[in-house]
C-alpha positions as CSV (number, residue, x, y, z in Angstrom):
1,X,42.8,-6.6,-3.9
2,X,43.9,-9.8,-6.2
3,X,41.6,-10.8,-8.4
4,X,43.7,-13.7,-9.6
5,X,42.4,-17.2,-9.6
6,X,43.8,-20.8,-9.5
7,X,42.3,-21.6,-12.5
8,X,43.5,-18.7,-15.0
9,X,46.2,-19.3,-17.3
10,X,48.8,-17.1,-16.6
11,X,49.0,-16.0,-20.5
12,X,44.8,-14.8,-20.0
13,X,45.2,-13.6,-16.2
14,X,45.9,-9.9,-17.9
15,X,42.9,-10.5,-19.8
16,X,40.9,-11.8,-17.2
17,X,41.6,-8.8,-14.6
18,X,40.9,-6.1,-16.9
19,X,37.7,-8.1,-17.8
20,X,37.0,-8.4,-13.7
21,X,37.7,-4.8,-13.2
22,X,35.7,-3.7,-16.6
23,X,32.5,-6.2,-14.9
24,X,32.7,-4.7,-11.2
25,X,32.7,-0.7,-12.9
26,X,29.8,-1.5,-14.6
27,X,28.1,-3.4,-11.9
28,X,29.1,-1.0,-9.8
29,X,27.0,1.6,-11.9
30,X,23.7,-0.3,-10.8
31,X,24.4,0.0,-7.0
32,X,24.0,3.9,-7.9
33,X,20.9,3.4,-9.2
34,X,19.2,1.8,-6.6
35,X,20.1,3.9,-3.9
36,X,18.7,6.5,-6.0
37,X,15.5,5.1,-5.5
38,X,15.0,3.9,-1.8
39,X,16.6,7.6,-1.1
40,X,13.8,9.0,-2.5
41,X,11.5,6.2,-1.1
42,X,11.8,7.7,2.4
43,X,10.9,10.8,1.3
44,X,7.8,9.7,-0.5
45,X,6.6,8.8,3.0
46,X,5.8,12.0,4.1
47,X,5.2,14.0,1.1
48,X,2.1,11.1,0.3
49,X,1.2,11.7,4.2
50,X,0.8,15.9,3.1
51,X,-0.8,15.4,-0.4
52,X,-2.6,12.6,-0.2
53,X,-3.6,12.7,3.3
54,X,-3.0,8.9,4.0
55,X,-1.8,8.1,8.3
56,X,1.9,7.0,8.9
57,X,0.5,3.0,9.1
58,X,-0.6,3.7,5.3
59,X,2.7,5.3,3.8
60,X,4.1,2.2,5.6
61,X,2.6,0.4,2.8
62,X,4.8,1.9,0.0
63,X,7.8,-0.2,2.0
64,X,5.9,-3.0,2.0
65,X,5.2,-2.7,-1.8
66,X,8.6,-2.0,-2.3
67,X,10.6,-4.7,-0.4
68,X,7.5,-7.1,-0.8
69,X,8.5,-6.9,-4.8
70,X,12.1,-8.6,-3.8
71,X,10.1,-11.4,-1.9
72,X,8.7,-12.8,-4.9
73,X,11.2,-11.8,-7.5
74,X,14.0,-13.0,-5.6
75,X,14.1,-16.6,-6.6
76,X,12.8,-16.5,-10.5
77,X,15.8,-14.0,-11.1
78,X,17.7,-16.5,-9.3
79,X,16.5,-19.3,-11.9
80,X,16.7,-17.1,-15.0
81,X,20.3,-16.6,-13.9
82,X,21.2,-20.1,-13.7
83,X,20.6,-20.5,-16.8
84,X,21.3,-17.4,-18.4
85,X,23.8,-15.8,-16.5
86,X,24.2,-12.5,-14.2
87,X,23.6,-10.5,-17.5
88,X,20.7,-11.7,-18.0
89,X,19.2,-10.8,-14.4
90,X,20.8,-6.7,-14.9
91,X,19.2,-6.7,-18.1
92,X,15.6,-8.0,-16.9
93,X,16.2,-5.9,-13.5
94,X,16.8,-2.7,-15.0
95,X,14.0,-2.8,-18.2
96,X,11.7,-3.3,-15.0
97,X,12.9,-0.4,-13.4
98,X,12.6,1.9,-16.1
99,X,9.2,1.0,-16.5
100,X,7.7,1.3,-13.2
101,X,9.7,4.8,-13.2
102,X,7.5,5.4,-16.0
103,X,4.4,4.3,-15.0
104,X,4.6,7.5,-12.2
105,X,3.9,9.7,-14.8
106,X,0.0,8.6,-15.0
107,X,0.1,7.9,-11.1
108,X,0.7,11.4,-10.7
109,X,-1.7,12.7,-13.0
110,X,-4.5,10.4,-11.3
111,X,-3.2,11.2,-8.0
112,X,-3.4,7.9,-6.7
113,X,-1.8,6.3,-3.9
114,X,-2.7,2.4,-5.2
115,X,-1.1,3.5,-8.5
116,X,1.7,4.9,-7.0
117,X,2.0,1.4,-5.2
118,X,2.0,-0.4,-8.2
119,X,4.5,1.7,-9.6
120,X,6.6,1.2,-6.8
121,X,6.0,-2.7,-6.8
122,X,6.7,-2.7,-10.4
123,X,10.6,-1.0,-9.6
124,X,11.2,-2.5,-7.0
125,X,10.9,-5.8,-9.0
126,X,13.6,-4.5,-11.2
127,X,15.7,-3.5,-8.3
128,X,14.9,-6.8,-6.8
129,X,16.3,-8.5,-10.1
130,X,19.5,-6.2,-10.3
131,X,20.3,-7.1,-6.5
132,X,19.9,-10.7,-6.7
133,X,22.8,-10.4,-9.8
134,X,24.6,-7.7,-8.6
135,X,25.4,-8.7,-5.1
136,X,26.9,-12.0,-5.5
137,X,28.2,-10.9,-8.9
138,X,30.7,-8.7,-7.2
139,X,31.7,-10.8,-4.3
140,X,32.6,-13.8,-7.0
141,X,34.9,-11.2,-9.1
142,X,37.7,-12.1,-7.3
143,X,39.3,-13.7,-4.5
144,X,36.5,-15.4,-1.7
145,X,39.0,-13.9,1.3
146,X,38.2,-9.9,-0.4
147,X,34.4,-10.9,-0.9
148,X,33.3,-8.5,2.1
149,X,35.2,-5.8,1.0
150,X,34.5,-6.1,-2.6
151,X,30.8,-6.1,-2.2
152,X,31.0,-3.2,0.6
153,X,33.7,-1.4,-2.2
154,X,30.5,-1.8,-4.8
155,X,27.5,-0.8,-1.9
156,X,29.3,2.5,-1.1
157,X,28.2,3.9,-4.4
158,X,24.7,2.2,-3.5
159,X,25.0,4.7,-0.3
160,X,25.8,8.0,-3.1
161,X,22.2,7.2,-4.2
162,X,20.4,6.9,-1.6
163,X,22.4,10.4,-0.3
164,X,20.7,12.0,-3.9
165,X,17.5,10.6,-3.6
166,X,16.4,12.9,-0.3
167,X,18.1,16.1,-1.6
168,X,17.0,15.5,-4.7
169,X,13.2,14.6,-3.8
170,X,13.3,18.1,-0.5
171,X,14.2,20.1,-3.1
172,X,11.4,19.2,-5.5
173,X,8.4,16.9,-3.6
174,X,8.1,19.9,-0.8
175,X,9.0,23.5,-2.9
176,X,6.1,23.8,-5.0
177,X,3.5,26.3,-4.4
178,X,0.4,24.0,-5.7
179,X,-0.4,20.6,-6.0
180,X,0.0,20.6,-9.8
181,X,4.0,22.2,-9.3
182,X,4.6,19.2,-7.1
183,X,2.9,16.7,-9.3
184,X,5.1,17.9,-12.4
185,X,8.3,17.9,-10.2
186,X,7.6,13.7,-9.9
187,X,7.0,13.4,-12.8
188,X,9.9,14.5,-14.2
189,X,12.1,13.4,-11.5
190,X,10.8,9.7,-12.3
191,X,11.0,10.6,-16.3
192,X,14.9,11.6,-15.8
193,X,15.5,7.9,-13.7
194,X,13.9,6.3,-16.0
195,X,16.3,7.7,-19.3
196,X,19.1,6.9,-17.0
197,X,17.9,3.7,-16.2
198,X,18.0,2.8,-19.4
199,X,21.1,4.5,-20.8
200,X,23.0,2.1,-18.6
201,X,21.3,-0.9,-20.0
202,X,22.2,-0.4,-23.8
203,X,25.6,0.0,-22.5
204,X,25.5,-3.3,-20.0
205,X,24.0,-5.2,-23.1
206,X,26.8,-4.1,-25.2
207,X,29.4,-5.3,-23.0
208,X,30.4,-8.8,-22.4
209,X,30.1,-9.7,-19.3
210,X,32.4,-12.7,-17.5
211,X,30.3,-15.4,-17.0
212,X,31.4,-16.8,-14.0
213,X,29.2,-20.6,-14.0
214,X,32.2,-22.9,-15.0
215,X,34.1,-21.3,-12.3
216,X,31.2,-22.1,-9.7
217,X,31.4,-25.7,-11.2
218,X,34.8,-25.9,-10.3
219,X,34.5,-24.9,-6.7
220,X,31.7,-27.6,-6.6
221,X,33.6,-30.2,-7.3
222,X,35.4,-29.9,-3.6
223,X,31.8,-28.9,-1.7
224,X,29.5,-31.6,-2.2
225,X,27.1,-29.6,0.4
226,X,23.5,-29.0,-0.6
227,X,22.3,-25.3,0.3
228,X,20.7,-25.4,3.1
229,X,23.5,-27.5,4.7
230,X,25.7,-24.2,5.1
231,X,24.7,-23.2,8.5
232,X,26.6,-19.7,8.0
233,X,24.1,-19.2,4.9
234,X,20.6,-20.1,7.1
235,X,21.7,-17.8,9.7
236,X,22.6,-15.6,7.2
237,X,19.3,-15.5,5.8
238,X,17.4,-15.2,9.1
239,X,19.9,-11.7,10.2
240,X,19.5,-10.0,7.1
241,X,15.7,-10.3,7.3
242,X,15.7,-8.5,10.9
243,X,18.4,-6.6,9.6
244,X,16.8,-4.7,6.3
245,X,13.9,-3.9,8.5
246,X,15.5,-2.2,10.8
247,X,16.7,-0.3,8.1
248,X,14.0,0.5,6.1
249,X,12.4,1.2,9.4
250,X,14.9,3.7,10.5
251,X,14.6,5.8,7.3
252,X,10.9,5.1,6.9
253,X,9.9,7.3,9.5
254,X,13.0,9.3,10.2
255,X,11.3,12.8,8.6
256,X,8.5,12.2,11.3
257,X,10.7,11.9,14.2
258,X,13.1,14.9,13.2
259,X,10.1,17.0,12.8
260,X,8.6,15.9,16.0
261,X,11.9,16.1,18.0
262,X,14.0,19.4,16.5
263,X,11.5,22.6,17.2
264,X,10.4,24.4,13.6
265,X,12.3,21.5,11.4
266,X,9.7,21.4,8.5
267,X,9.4,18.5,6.1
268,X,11.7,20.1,4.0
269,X,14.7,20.7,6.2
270,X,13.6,17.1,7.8
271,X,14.4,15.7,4.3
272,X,17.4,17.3,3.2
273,X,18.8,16.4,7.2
274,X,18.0,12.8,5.8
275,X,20.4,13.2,2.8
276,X,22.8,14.2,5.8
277,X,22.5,10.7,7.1
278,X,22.8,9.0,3.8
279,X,25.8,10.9,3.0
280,X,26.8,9.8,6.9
281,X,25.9,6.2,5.7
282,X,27.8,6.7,2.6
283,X,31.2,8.2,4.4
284,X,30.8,4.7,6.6
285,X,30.7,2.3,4.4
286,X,34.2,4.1,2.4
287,X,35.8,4.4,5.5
288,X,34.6,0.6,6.7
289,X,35.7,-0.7,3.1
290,X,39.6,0.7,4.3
291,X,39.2,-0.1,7.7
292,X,38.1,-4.2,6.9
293,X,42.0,-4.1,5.3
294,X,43.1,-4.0,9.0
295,X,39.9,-4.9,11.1
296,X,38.3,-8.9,10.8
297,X,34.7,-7.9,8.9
298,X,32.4,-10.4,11.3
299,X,34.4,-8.2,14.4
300,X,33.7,-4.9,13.1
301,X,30.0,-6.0,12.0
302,X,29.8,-6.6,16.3
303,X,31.1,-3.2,17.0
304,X,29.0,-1.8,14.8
305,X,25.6,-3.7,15.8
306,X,26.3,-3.1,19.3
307,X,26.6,1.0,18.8
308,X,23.3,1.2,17.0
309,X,21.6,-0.9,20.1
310,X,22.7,2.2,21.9
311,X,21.6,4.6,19.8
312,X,18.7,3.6,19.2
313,X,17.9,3.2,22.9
314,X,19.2,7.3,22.8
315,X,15.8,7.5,20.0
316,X,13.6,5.9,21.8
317,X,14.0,8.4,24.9
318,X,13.5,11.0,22.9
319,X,15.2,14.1,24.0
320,X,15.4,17.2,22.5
321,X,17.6,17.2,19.4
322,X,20.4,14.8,20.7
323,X,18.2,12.2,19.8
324,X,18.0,13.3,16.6
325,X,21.8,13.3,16.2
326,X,21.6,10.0,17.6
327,X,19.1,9.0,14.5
328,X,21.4,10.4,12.1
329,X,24.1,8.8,13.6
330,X,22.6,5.2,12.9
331,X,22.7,5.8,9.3
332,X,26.9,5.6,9.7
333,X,26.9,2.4,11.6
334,X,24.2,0.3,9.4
335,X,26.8,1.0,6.3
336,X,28.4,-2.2,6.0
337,X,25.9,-4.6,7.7
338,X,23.7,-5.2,4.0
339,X,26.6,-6.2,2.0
340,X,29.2,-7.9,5.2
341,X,26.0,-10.0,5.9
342,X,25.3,-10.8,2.3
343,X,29.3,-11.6,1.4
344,X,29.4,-13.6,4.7
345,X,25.8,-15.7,3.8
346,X,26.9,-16.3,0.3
347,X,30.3,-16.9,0.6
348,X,31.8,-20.6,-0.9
349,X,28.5,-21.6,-2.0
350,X,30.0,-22.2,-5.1
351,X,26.7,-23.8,-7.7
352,X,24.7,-22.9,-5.0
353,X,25.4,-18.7,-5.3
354,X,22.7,-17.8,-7.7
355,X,20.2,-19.3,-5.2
356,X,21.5,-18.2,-2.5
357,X,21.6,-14.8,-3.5
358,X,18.0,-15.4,-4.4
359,X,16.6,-16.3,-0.5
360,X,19.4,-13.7,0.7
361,X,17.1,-10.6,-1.4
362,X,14.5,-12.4,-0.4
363,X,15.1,-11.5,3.1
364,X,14.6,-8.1,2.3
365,X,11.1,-8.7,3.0
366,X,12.2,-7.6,6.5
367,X,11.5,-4.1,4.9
368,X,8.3,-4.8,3.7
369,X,6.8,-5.7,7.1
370,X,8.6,-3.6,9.9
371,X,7.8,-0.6,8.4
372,X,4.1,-1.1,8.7
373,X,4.5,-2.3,12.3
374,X,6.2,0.9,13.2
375,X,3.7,2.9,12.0
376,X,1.0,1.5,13.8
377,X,3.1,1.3,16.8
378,X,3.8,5.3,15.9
379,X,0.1,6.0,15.3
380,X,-1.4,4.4,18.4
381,X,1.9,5.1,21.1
382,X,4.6,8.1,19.3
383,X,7.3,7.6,16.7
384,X,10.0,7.5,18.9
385,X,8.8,4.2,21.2
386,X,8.2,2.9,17.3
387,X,12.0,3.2,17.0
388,X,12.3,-0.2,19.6
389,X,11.9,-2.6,17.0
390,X,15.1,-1.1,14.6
391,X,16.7,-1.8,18.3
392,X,15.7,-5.2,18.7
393,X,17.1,-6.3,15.5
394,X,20.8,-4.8,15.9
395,X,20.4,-7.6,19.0
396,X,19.7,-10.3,16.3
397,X,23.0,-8.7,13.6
398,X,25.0,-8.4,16.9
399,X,23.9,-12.2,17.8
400,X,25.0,-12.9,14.3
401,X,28.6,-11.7,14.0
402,X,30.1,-12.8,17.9
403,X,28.4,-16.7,16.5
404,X,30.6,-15.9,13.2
405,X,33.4,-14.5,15.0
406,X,33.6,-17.7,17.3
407,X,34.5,-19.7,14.3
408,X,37.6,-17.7,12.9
């Protein structure tokens, strides 16, 4: 991809590539980390449902912690930003992380399912930080025509956490033999994110970062638009909120409905099948990443949206394991549609980026609320009728790219 701009001298533009390429490494490093943590997310669903005895509709409410935390972090990292810079967002983003990883360590020991909430809350406000940053950092790092397959380049690694976070949270929330083995095994897990977490922010703070804001003034200066006058942006905002739910709902209850639809799958096999998925999820957004060099992003966004409408309806009837396969199969076909929706909402908003970004995370608030839904929708009818509102919103991410695709 070119990451040459107009505006760099041709003497710098060595300079300035290695400093672009340097920028999206590093960046790239956080999209890790936060799939690290909604992988193991999923699987705190069910292991709280086992060891803290709370229904389906209640370990809903860790999602709605979670992507409730972007909602109202979303736009003051998008302020501090504008006047600070993306650095400044990573750096806030991931010493917010690191503590709410921290803070399990006396949520376990009081065995507390508000606590753990609040922990949750607290990384997620990290996470919402780094993603409101991170996103539109690594579609500006270059060209606007690569933006989608820069930012789906950066999300693939985001899809090698979230494939760690289940095997890493089967093997250790569901293998010990008492209560206090299990409690230790979070702790630690959350202990070890946490070191990590912040190993990567000494080295982000002592690394400069390109700013990026004069450039953003430049491409101002021939878009005199405000914000809410890019009509590809609104939209934008209004798919990806229907589309993280579906999402978060798919995973949130995905343990519950292999273990209800494959006979003797335990909780354990159920979660490391899950880590199946994300590494299905991760394989699609590499392969999706090539295949956008030779297939239009908004037209492969529609192919996509309109395979997962099938296979959800394929979950929702609920056969015997080839439903199942079906649910797994989801995971492959949702890889792109985070970061080809964000790329496409954010895309030539020049000043208006930062802010942007901020509403676009803010969408994620889809994931705070769906997830809730489903479960009483799961507790009162089954999980697999639950599994109709994931459906519903491929319609909406389907509606999305034709509209987009119209316009090329």
């Amino acid at each position: 991809m070119s990451l040459k701009h107009p505006n760099v001298a041709a003497p710098s533009f060595t300079r300035a590539v290695t400093s672009y390429r340097r920028a999206l490494i590093l960046v790239t490093c956080l999209f890790f980390l936060w799939g690290l943590s909604y992988g193991l997310l999923d699987v705190l669903n069910k292991h709280f449902q086992e060891t803290l005895h709370v229904s389906k509709a209640q370990s809903g409410l860790l999602q709605s912690a979670y992507f409730g935390a972007y909602f109202l972090i979303a736009l003051p990292a998008g302020l501090l930003m504008d006047r600070y810079g993306y650095k400044a967002g990573i750096l806030l983003g991931l010493c917010l992380y690191a503590t709410g990883a921290l803070l399990f360590m006396p949520a376990a020991a009081a065995q507390s399912f508000q606590f753990f909430l609040f922990a949750l809350f607290v990384i997620a406000c990290g996470l919402g930080c780094l993603e409101t940053a991170a996103n539109p950092y690594a579609t500006v790092l270059g060209e606007p025509a690569g933006a989608e397959r820069r930012l789906n380049l950066a999300q693939s690694f985001n899809g090698l956490g979230q494939f760690f976070g289940p095997l890493i949270g089967g093997a250790l929330f569901f293998s010990g033999a008492n209560s206090t083995d299990t409690t230790q095994s979070l702790q630690m897990t959350y202990l070890v994110i946490a070191a990590l977490v912040l190993l990567v922010a000494i080295l982000i703070a002592r690394t400069a970062l390109p700013d990026l804001r004069e450039q953003e003034v430049q491409v101002a200066q021939h878009d005199h638009k405000g914000l809410w006058q890019h009509r590809e942006f609104v939209t934008g905002v209004i798919t990806q909120f229907f589309y993280v739910g579906a999402q978060v709902g798919v995973g949130a209850f995905f343990i519950n409905y292999v273990t209800e639809h494959w006979a003797q799958m335990s909780s354990q096999q159920a979660a490391y099948l899950l880590s199946v998925a994300m590494l299905s999820f991760m394989f699609g957004r590499f392969f999706s990443t090539w295949l956008m060099g030779r297939v239009n992003a908004q037209r492969l966004l529609l192919i996509y949206a309109l395979i997962n409408v099938a296979l959800c309806a394929v979950v929702v009837l609920g056969f015997e394991g080839v439903s199942v396969v079906a649910l797994v199969a989801t995971f492959f076909f949702m890889s792109i549609m985070f970061p080809t929706l964000f790329a496409m909402g954010v895309k030539n908003l020049g000043p208006h980026t930062k802010r942007g970004s901020s509403f676009m995370i803010m969408a994620i608030v889809g994931g705070a609320l769906l997830p809730y839904v489903m479960g009483l929708v799961a507790d009162h009818s089954s999980t697999a009728v639950a599994y109709l509102l994931p459906m519903g919103c491929f319609v909406i991410v389907a509606a999305y790219a034709r509209a987009a695709l119209k316009k090329i």
